[in-house]
PDB file as gemmi writes it, atoms N, CA and C in Angstrom:
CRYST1    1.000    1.000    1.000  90.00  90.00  90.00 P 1                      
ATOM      1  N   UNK A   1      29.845  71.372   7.903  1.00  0.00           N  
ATOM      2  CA  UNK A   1      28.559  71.983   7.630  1.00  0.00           C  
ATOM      3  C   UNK A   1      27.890  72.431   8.920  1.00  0.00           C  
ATOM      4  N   UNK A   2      27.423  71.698  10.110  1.00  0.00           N  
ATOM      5  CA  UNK A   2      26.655  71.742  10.994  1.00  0.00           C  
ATOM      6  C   UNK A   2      25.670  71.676  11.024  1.00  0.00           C  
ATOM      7  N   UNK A   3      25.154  71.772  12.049  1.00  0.00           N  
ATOM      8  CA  UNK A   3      23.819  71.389  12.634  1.00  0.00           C  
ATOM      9  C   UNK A   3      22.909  72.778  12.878  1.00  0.00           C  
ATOM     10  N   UNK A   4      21.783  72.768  12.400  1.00  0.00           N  
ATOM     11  CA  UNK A   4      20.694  73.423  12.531  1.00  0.00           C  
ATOM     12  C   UNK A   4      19.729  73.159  13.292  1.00  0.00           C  
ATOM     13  N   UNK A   5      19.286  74.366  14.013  1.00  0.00           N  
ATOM     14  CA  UNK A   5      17.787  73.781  14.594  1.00  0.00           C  
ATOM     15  C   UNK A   5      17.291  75.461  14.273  1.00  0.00           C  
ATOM     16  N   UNK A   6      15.510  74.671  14.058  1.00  0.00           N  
ATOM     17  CA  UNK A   6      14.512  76.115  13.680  1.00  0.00           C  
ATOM     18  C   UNK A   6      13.828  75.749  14.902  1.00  0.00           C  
ATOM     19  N   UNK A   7      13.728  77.355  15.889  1.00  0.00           N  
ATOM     20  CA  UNK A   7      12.780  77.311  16.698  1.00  0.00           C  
ATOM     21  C   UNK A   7      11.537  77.886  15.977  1.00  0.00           C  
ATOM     22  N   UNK A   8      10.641  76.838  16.529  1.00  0.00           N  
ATOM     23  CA  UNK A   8       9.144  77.267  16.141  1.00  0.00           C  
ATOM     24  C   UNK A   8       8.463  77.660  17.433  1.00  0.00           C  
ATOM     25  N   UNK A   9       7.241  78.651  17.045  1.00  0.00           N  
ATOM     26  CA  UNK A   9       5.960  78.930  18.538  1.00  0.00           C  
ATOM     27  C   UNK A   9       5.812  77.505  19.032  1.00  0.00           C  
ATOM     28  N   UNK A  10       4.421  77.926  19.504  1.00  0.00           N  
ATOM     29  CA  UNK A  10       4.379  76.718  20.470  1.00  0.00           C  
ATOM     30  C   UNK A  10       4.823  76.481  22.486  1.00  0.00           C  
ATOM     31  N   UNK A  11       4.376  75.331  22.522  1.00  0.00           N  
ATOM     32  CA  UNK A  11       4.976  75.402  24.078  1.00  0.00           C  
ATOM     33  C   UNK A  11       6.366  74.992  23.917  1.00  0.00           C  
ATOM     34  N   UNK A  12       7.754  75.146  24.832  1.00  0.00           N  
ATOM     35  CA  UNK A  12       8.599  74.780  25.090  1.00  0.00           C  
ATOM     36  C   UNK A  12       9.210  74.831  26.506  1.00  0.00           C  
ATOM     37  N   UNK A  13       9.678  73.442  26.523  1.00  0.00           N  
ATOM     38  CA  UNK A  13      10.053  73.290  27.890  1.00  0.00           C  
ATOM     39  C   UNK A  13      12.139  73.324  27.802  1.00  0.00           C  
ATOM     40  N   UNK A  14      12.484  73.980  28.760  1.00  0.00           N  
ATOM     41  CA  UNK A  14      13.774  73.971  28.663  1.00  0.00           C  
ATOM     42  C   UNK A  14      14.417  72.537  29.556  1.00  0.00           C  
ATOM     43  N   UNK A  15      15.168  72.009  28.917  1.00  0.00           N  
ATOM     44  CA  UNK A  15      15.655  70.569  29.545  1.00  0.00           C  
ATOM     45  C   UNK A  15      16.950  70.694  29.533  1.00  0.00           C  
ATOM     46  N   UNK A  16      17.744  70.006  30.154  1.00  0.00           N  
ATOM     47  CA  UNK A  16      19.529  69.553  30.294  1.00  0.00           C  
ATOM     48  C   UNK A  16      19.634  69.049  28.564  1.00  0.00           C  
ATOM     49  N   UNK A  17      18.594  68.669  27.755  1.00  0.00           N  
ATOM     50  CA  UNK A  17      19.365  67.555  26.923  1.00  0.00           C  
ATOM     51  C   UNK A  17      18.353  68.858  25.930  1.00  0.00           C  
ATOM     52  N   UNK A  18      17.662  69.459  25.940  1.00  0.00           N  
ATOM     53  CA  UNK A  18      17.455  70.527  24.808  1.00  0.00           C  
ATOM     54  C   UNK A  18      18.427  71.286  24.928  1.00  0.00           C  
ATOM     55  N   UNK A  19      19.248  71.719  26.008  1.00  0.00           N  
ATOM     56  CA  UNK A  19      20.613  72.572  25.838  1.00  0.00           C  
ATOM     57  C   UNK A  19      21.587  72.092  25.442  1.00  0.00           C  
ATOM     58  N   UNK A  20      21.814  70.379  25.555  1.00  0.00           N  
ATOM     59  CA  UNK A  20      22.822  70.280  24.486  1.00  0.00           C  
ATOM     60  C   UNK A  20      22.567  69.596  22.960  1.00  0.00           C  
ATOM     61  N   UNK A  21      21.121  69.885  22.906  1.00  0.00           N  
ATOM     62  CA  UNK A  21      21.186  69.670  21.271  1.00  0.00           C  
ATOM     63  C   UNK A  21      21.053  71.102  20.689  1.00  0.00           C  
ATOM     64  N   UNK A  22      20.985  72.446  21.089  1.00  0.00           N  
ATOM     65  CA  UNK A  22      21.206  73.771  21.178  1.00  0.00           C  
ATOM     66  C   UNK A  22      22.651  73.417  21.011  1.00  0.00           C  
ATOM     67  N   UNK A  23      23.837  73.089  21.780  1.00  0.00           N  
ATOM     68  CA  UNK A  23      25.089  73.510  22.173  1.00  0.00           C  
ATOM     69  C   UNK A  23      25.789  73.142  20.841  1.00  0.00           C  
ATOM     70  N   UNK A  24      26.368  74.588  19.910  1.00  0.00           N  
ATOM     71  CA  UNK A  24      26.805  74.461  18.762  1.00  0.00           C  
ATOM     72  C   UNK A  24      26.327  74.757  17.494  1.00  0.00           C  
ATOM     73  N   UNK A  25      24.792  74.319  17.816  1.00  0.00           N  
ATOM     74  CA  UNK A  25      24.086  74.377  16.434  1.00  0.00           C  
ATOM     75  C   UNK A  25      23.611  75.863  15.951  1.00  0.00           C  
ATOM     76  N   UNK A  26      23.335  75.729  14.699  1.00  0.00           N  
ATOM     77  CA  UNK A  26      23.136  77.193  13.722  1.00  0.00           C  
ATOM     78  C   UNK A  26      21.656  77.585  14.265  1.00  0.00           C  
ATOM     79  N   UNK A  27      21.502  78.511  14.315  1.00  0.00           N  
ATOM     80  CA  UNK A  27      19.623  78.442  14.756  1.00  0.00           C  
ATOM     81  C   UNK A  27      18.787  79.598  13.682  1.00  0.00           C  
ATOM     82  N   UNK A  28      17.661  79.409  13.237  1.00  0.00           N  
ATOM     83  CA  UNK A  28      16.931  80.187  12.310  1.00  0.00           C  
ATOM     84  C   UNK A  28      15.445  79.974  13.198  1.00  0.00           C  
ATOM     85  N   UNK A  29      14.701  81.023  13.539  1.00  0.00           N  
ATOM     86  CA  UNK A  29      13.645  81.144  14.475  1.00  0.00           C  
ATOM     87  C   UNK A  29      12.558  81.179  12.906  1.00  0.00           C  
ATOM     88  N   UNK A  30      11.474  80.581  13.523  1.00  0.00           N  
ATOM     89  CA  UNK A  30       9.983  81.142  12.736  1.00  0.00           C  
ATOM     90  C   UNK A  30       9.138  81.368  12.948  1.00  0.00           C  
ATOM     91  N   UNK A  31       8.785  82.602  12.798  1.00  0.00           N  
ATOM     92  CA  UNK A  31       7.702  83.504  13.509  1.00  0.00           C  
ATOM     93  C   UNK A  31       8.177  83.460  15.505  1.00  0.00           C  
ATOM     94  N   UNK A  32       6.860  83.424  15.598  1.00  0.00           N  
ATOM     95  CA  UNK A  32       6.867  83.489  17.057  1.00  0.00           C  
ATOM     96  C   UNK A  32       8.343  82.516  17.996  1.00  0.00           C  
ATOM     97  N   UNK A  33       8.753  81.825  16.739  1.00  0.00           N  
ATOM     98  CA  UNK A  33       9.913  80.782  17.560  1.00  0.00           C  
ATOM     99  C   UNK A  33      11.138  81.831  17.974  1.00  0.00           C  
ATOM    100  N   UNK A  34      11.290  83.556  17.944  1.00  0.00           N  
ATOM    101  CA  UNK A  34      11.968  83.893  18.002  1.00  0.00           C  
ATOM    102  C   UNK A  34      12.046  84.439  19.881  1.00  0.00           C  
ATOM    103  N   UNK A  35      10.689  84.351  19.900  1.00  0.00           N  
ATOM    104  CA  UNK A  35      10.682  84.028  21.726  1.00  0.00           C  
ATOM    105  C   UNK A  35      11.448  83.250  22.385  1.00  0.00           C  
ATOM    106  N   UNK A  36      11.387  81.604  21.760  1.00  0.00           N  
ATOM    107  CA  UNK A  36      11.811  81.236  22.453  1.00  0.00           C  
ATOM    108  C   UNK A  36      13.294  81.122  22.564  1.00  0.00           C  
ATOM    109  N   UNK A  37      14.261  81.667  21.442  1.00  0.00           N  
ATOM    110  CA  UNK A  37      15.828  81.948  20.909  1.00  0.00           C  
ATOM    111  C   UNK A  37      15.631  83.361  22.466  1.00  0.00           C  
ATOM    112  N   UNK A  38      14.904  84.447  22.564  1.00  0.00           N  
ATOM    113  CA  UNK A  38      14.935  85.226  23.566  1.00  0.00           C  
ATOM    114  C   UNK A  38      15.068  84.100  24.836  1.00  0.00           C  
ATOM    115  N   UNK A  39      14.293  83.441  25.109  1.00  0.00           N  
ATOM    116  CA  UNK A  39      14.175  82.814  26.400  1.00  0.00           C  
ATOM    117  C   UNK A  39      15.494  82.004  26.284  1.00  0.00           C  
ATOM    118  N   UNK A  40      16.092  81.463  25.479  1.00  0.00           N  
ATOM    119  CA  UNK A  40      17.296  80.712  25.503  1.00  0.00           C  
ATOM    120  C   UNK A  40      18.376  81.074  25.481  1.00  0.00           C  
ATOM    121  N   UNK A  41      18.472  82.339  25.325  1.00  0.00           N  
ATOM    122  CA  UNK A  41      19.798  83.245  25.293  1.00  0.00           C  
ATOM    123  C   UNK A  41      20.455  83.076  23.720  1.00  0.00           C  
ATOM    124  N   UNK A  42      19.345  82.482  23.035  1.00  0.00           N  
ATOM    125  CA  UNK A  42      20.412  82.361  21.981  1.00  0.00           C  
ATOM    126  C   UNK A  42      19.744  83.320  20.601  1.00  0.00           C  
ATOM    127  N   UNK A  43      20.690  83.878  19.901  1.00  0.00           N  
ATOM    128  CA  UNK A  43      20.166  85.055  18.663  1.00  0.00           C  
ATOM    129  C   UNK A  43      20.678  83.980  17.162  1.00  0.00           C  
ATOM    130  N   UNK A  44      19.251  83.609  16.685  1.00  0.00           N  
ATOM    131  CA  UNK A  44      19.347  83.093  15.468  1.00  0.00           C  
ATOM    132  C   UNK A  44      19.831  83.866  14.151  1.00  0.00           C  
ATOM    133  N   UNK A  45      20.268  83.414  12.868  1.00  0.00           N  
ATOM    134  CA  UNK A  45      21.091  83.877  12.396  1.00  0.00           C  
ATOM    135  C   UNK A  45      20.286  83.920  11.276  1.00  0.00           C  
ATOM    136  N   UNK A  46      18.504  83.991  11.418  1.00  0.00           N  
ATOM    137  CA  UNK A  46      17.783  84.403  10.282  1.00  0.00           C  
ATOM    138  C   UNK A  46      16.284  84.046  10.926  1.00  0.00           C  
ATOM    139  N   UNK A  47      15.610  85.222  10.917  1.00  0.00           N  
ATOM    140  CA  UNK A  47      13.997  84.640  10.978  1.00  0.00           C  
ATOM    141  C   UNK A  47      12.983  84.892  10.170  1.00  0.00           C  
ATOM    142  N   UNK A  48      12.190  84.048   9.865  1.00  0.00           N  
ATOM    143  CA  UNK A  48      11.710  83.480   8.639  1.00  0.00           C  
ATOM    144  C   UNK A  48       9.833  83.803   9.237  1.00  0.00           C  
ATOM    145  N   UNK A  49       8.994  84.267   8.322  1.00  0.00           N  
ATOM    146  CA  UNK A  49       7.322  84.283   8.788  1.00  0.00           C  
ATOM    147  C   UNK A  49       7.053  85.036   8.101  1.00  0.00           C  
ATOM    148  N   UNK A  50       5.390  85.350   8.386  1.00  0.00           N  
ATOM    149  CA  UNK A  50       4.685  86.113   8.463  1.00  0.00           C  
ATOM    150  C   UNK A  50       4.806  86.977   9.490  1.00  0.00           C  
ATOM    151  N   UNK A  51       4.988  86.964  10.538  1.00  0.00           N  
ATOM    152  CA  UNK A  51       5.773  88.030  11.500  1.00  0.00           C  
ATOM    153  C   UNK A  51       3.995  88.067  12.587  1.00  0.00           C  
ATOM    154  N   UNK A  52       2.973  87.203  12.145  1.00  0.00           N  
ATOM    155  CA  UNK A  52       2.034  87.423  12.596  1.00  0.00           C  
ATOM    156  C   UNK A  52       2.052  87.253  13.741  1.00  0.00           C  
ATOM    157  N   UNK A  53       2.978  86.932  14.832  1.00  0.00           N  
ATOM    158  CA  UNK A  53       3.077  86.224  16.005  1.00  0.00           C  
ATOM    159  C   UNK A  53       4.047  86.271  16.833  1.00  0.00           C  
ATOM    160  N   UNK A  54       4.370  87.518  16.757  1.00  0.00           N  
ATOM    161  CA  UNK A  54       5.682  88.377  17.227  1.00  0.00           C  
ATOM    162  C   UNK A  54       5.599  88.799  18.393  1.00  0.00           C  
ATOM    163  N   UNK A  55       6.479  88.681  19.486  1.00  0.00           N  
ATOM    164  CA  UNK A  55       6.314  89.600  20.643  1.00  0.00           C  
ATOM    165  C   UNK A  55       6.559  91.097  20.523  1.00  0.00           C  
ATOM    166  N   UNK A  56       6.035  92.125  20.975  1.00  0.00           N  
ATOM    167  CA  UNK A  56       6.151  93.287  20.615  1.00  0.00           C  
ATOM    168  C   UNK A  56       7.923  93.818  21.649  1.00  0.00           C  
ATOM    169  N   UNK A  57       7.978  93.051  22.533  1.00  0.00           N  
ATOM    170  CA  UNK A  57       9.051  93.573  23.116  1.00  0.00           C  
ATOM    171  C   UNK A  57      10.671  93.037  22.922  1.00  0.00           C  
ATOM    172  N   UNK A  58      10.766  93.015  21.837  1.00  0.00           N  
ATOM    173  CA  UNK A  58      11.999  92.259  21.376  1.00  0.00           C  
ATOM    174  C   UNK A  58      13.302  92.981  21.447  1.00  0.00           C  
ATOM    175  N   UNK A  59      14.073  92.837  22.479  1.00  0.00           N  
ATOM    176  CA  UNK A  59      15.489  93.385  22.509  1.00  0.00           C  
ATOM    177  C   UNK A  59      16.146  93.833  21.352  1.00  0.00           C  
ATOM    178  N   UNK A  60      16.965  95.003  21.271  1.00  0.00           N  
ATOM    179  CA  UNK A  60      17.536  95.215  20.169  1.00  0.00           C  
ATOM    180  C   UNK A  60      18.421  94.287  19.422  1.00  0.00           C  
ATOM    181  N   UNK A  61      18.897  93.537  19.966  1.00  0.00           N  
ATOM    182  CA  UNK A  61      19.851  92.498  19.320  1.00  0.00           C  
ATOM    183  C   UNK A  61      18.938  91.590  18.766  1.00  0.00           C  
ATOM    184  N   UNK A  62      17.808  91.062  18.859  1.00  0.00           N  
ATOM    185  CA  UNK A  62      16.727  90.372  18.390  1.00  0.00           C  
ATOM    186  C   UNK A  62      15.857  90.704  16.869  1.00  0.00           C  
ATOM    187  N   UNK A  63      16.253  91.905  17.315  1.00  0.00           N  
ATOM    188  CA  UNK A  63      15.017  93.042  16.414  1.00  0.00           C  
ATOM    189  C   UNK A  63      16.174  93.243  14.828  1.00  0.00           C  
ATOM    190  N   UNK A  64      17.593  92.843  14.944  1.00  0.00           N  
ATOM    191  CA  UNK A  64      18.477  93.250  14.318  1.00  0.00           C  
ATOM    192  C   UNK A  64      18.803  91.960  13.381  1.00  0.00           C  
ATOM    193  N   UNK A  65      18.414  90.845  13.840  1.00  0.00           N  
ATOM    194  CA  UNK A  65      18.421  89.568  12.983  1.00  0.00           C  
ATOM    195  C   UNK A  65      17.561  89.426  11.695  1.00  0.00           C  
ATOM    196  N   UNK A  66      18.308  89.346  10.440  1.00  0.00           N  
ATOM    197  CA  UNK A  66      18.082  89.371   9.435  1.00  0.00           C  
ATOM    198  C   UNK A  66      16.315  88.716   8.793  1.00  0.00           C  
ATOM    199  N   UNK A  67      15.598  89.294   8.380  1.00  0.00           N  
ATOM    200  CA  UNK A  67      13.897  88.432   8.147  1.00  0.00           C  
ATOM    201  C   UNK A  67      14.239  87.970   6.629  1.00  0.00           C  
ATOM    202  N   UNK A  68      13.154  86.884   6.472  1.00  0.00           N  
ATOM    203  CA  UNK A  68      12.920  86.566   5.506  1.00  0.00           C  
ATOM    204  C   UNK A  68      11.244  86.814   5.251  1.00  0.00           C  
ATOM    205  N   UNK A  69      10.728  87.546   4.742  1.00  0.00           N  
ATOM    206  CA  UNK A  69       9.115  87.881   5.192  1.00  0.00           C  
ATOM    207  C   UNK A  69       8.150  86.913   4.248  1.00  0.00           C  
ATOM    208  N   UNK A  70       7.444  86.422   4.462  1.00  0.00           N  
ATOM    209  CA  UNK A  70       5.996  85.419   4.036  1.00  0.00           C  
ATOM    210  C   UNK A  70       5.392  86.345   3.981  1.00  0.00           C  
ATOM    211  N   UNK A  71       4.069  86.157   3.117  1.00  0.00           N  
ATOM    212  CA  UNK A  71       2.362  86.802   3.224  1.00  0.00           C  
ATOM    213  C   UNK A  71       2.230  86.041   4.080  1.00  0.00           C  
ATOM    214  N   UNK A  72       1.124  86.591   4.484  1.00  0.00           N  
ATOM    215  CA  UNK A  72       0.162  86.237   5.518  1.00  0.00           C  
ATOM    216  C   UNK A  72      -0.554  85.262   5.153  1.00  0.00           C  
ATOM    217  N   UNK A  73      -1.163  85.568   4.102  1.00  0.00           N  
ATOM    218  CA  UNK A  73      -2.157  84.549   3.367  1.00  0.00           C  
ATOM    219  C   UNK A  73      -1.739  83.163   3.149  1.00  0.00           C  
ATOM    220  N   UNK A  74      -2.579  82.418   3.432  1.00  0.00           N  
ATOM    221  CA  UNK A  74      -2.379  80.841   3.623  1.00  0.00           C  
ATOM    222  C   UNK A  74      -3.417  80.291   2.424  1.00  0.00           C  
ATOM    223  N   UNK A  75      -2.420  79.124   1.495  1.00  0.00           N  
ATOM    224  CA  UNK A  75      -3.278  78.870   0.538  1.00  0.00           C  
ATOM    225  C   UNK A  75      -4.657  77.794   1.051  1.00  0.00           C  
TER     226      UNK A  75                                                      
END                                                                             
């Protein structure tokens, strides 16, 4: 099966031991967590939001990963 991790916004710090719980795993970004898949070199294999919190400068290989789109609206 494997291992998943969802990057979420937020602060993130890059560590020796966040790269190897990265090393292998499936990744799905949300919202703004797709920054930090940019900053990590790594392209998730689905991103999921409202999209409210997007960097506007997203590499084409970034921009090409499959969405799953939310409303905006929060109950």
């Amino acid at each position: 099966m494997g291992t998943f991790t969802i990057l979420l916004g937020g602060d993130l710090v890059r560590t020796p031991r966040l790269d190897s719980q990265l090393a292998g795993a499936r990744v799905i970004a949300a919202d703004g967590g797709i920054g930090h898949a940019r900053m990590l070199g790594l392209t998730p294999e689905l991103w999921v939001g409202d999209f409210d919190s997007v960097p506007p400068d997203l590499p084409d290989d970034l921009a090409a990963v499959p969405r799953q789109v939310f409303p905006a609206e929060k109950d």
